[in-house]
C-alpha positions as CSV (number, residue, x, y, z in Angstrom):
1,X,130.8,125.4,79.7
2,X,131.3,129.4,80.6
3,X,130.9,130.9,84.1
4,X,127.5,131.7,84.1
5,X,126.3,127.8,83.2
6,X,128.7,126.2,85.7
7,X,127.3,128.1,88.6
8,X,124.1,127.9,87.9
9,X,124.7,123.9,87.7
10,X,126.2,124.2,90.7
11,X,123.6,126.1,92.6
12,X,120.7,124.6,91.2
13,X,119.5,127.9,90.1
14,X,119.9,129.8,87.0
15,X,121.1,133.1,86.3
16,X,118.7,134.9,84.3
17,X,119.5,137.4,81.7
18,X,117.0,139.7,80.6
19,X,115.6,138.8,77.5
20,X,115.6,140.7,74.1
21,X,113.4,142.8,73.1
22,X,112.6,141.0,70.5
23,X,111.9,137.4,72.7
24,X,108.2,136.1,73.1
25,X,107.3,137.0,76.8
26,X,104.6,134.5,78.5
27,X,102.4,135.9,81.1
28,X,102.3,132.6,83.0
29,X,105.7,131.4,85.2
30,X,105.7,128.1,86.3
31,X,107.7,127.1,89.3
32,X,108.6,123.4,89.7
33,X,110.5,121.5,92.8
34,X,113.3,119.3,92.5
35,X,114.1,117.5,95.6
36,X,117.5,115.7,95.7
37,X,118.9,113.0,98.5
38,X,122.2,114.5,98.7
39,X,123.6,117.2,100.5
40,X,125.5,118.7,97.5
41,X,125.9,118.8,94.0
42,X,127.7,116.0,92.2
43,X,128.7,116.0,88.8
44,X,126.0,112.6,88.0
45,X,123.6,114.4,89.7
46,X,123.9,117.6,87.8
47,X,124.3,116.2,84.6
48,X,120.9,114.5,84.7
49,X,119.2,117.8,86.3
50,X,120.9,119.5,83.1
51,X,119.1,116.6,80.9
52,X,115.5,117.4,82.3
53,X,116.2,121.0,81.6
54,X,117.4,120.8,78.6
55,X,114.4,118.8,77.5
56,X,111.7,120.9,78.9
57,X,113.2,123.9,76.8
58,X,113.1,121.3,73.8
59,X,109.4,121.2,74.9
60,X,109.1,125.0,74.9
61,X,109.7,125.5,78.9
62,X,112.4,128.5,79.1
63,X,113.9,129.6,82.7
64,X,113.7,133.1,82.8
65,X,110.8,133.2,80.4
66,X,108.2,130.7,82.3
67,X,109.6,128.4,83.7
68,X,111.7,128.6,87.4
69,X,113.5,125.5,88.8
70,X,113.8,125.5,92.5
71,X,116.3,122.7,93.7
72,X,117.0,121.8,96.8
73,X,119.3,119.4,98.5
74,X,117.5,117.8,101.3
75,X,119.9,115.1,102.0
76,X,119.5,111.5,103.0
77,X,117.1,112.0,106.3
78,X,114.0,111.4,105.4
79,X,112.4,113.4,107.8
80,X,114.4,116.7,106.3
81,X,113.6,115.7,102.6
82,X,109.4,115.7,104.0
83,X,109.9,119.1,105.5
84,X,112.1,120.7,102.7
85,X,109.2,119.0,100.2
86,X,106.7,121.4,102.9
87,X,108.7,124.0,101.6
88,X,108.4,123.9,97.7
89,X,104.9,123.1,98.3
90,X,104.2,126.5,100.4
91,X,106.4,128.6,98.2
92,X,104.5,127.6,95.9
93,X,105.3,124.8,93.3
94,X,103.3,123.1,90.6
95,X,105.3,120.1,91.3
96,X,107.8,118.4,92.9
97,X,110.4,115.7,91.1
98,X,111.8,113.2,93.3
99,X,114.2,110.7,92.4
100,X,114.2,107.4,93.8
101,X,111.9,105.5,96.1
102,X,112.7,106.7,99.3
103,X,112.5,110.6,98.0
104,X,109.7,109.9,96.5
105,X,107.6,109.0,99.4
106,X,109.2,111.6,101.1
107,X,107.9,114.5,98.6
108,X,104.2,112.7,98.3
109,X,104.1,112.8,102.3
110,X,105.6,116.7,102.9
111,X,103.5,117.7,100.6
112,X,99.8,115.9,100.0
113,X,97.9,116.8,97.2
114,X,100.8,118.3,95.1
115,X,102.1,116.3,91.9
116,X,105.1,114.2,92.4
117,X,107.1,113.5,89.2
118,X,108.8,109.9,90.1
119,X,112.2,109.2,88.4
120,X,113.7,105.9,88.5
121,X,110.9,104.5,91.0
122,X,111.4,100.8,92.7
123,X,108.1,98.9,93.0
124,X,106.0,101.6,92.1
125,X,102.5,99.9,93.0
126,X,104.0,97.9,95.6
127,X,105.3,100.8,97.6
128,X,101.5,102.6,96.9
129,X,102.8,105.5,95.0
130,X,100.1,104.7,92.0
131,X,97.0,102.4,91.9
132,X,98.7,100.7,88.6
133,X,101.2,101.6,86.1
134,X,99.1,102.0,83.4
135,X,96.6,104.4,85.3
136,X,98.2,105.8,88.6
137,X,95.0,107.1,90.3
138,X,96.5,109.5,91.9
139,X,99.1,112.4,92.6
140,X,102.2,110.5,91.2
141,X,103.4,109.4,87.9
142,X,107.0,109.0,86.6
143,X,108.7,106.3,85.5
144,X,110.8,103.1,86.5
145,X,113.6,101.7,87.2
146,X,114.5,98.1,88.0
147,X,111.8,95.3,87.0
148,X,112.3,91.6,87.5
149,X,113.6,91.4,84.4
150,X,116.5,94.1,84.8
151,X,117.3,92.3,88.3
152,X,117.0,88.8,86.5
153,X,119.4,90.1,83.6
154,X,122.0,91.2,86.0
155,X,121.9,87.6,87.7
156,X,122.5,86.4,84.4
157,X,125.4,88.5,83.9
158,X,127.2,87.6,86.9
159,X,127.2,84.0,86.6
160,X,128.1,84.3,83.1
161,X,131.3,86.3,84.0
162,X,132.1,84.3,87.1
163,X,133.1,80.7,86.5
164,X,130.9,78.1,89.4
165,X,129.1,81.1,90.8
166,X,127.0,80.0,93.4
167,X,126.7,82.8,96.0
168,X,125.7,86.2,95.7
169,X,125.6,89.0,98.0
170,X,122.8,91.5,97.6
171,X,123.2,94.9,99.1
172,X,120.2,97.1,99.9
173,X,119.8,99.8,102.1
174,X,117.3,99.0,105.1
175,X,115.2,102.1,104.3
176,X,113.9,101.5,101.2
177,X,110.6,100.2,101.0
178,X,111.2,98.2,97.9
179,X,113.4,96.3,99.0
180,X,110.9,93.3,99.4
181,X,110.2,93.3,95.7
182,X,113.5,93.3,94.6
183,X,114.7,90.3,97.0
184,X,111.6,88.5,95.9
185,X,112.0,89.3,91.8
186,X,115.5,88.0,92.2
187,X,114.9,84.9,94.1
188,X,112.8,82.6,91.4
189,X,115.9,83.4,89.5
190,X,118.5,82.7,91.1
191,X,116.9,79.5,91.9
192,X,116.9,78.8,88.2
193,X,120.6,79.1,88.0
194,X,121.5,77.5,91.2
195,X,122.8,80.5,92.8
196,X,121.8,81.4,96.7
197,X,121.4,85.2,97.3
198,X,122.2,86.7,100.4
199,X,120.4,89.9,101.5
200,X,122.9,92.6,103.1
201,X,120.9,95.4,104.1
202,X,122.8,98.6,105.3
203,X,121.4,101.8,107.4
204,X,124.2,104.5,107.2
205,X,127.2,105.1,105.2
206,X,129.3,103.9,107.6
207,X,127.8,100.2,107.8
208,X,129.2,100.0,103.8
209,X,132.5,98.8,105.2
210,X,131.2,96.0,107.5
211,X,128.6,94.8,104.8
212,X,131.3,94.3,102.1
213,X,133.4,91.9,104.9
214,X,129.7,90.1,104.7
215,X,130.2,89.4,101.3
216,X,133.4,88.4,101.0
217,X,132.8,85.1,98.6
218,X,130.9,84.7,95.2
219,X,129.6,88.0,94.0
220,X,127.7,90.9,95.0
221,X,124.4,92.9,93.6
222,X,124.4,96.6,94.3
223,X,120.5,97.3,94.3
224,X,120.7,101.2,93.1
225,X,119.8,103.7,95.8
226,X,120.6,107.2,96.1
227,X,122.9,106.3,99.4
228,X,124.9,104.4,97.2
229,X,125.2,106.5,94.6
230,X,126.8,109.3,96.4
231,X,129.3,106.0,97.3
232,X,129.5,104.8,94.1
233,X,133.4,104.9,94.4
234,X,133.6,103.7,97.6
235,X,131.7,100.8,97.3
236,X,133.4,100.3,93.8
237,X,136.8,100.4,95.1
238,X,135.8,98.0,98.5
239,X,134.6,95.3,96.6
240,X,137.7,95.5,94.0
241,X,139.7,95.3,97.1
242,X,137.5,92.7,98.4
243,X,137.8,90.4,95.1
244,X,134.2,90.7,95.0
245,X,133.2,90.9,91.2
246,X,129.9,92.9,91.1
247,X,127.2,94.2,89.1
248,X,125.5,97.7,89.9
249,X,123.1,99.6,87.9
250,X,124.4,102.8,86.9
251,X,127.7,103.6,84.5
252,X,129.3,105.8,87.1
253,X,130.0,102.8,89.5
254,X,131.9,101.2,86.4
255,X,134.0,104.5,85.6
256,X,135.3,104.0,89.0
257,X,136.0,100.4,89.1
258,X,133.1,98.5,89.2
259,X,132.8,95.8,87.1
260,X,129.6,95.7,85.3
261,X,126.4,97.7,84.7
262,X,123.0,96.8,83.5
263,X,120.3,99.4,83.9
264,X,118.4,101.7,82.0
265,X,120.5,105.1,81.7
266,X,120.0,108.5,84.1
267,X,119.7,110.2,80.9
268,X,116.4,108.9,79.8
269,X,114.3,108.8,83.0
270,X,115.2,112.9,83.5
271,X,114.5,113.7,80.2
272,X,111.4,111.2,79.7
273,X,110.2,113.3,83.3
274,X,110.3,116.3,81.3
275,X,107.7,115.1,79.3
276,X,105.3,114.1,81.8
277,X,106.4,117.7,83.8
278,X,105.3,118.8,80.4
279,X,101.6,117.3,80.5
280,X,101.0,118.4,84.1
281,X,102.2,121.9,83.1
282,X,99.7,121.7,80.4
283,X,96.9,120.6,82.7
284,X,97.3,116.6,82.6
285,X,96.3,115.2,85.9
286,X,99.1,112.5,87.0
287,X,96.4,109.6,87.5
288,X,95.5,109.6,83.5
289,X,99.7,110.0,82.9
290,X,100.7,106.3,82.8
291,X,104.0,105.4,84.3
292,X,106.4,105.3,81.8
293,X,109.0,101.6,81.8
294,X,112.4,101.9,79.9
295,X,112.9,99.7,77.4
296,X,116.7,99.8,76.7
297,X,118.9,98.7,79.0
298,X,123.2,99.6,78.9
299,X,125.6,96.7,79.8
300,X,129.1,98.3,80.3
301,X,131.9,96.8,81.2
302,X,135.5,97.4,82.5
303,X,137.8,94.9,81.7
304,X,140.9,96.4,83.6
305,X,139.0,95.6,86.5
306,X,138.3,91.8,84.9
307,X,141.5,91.7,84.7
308,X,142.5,92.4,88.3
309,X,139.9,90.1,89.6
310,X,140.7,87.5,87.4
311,X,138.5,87.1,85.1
312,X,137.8,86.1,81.2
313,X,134.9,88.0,80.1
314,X,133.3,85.8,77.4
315,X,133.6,87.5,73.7
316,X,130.1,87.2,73.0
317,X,129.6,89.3,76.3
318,X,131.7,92.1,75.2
319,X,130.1,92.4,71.9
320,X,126.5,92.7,73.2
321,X,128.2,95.3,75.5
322,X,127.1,99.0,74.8
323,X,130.7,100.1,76.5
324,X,133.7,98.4,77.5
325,X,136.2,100.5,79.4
326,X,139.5,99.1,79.2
């Protein structure tokens, strides 16, 4: 990567060059908003920006030519990310994309009436973002992230990795209004397998250390939310030292010692929002966009952490696995 791309990465806004003479000039810019939970740049974070971009120039969408990308790093507050979305909105944007279910209700609220791309939504019609998947009525379209089967599959995957399982810990953070569908599209399955879930709902970074003593026993269910993925190796590394084996949804929290993934990857929710960014750009109204549902799922694995937590993971489990870090 030369200088020029790494700081525009790491600003979240790219150096232009002027074009050549020879380039196609359009007479239209369009600006679009991304508003980010975090308070800096992270190197996940960046990477999947870097994905959308990379597939709206696929799409014909070139910065500097007529397309700008305004991102801005609101943090976790709610409150900030509504007025920061205020800002894009009076600046102006065509659009905001807000990833995750808490940012996303913070960009629809700061600013009404504007288009909100959703990436990697909870309970999409549950939390009233859209009227339906299939036709969202309104403002918002985007796609999805964990369905009862994805929260079903990584039940599965825990007691097929732990031997007796009965108990497992499932941590959510307090604020996010999905929570209530993903407790309850759990629960008939864990029933199934005999296994009792207990919710462990967190506020602030600095409960994490306090819920993981809560959990100490069975196994534990990260639910993914932005807070935790700026603590990905945090968590990772408290319920290693716990003896916790857990599940999360993302490959990041494996890379740094998690023990297993199931989700649907980063990579194809920014680059599937290009598209829809694409249709909106184009005139598409988001209520006529349908939400869009992934339909493969990664399972990675990291067997040096199996190891430490003394586990066998089944052969037929590692061969079904996308990734096994060793």
């Amino acid at each position: 990567m030369d200088r020029r791309t790494f700081i525009a990465l790491l600003t979240g806004t790219w150096v232009f060059e002027p074009p050549s003479l020879g380039a196609q000039q359009v007479g239209t810019i369009s600006t679009i908003g991304v508003l980010v939970a975090a308070t800096q740049p992270t190197p996940t974070i960046l990477g999947n920006i870097a994905a959308m971009r990379a597939a709206l120039r696929d799409l014909g969408w070139v910065e500097g030519n007529n397309l700008v990308v305004e991102t801005r790093w609101a943090g976790e507050n709610p409150q900030r990310q509504r007025e920061i979305a205020a800002d894009l909105k009076a600046l102006p944007v065509a659009l905001i994309v807000a990833p995750g279910t808490i940012t996303i209700r913070a960009a629809r609220d700061g600013a009404p009436d504007l288009p909100v791309i959703m990436i990697a939504a909870g309970d999409a019609v549950g939390a009233g973002f859209v009227a339906s998947l299939a036709r969202p009525g309104g403002n918002l379209t985007g796609t999805t992230a964990a369905g009862e089967e994805v929260l079903a599959k990584q039940l599965e995957l825990l007691s097929l990795v732990v031997p007796a399982l009965k108990r497992v810990s499932v941590l959510m953070n307090s604020a996010n209004p999905a929570n209530g569908f993903f407790f309850d599209a759990m629960s008939s399955r864990a029933k199934n397998l005999g296994l009792r879930l207990d919710r462990i709902e967190v506020s602030t970074e600095g409960e994490l250390d306090q819920a993981m003593m809560r959990a100490k026993g069975g196994a534990l269910l990260v639910v993914g939310d932005p807070m935790f993925g700026r603590n990905h190796a945090r968590i990772a590394d408290l319920a290693l030292r716990s003896g916790l084996p857990a599940i999360f949804g993302g490959r990041f929290y494996v890379a740094a010692g998690g023990l297993m993934s199931y989700l649907s990857s980063d990579t194809w929710h920014w680059r599937t929002a290009a598209t829809l960014i694409d249709k909106v750009l184009k005139g598409a109204k988001p209520a006529d966009i349908p939400v869009q549902q992934p339909t493969q799922y990664e399972l990675i694995i990291n067997l040096k952490t199996a190891k430490a937590l003394g586990l066998s993971i089944p052969a037929a489990l590692l061969l079904r696995a996308d990734e096994v870090i060793q």
